[in-house]
N, C-alpha and C positions, 0 to 999 in steps of 0.2 A: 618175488622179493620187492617189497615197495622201495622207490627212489626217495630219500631225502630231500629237503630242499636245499640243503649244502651240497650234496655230491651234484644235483642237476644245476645251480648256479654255479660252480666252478666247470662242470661242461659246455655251457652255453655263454660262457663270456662274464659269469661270476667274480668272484674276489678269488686272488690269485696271492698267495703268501709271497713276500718281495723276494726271494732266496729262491723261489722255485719264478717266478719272474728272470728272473738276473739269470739262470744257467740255462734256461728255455729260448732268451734272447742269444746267448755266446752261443747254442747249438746250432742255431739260426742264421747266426753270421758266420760259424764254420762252413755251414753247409752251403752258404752263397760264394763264400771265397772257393772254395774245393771245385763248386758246378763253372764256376768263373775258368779256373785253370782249367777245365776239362773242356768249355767253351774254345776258350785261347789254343787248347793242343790241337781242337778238331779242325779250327779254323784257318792257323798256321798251314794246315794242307792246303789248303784253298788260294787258285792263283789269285792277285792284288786286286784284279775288277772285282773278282765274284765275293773276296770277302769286302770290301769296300762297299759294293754294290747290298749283300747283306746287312752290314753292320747298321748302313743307314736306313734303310727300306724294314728291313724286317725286326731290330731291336732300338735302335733309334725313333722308329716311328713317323718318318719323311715319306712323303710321296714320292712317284716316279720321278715326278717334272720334278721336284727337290733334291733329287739325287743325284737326276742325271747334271743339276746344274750344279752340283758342288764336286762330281766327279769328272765332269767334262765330257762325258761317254752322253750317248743318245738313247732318248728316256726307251728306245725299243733295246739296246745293247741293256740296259740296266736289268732290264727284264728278265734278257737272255740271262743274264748273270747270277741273278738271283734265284731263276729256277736251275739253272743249271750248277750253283754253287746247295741249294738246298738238296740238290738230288745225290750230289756226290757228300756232301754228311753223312746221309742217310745211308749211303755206302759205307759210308767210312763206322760209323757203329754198329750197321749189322755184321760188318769185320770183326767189329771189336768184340761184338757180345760171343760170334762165334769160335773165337780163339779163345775165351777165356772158357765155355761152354768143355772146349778139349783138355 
């Protein structure tokens, strides 16, 4: 079945009708608030360094030595924190996927 040049320029970043635009964007920002609160629930577990120590090192975008100076921990505790606050995530949703799995 040959492709149109309408259906492959709106799959590659074509013209986009403004109404299908407009609920494409609201789905997009549902889904950033929704992954937000689920960020928020997972991290809420996590003691005060290790989300601190994450927020800024891993989604923030600071270096060690930037973290550890605005958390006052030492840039090797930052470390600690952050693998040790990613591991226990990681825990915390392979829980999660396996409770809802039952």
């Amino acid at each position: 079945m040959p492709i149109s040049e309408d259906s492959l320029g709106a799959s590659i970043g074509g013209h986009l009708p403004i109404e299908d635009a407009e609920e494409i964007a609201t789905q997009d920002d549902r889904a950033h608030v929704e992954s937000s609160l689920d960020l928020e629930k997972l991290m809420a577990g996590l003691s005060p360094n290790m989300r601190q120590a994450i927020q800024y090192v891993k989604l923030d975008g600071l270096s060690i030595s930037e973290a550890a100076a605005r958390t006052g921990m030492s840039e090797s505790n930052v470390k600690v924190s952050v693998h040790r606050g990613l591991r226990a995530l990681a825990l915390q949703i392979s829980r999660e996927r396996h409770d809802h799995e039952d």
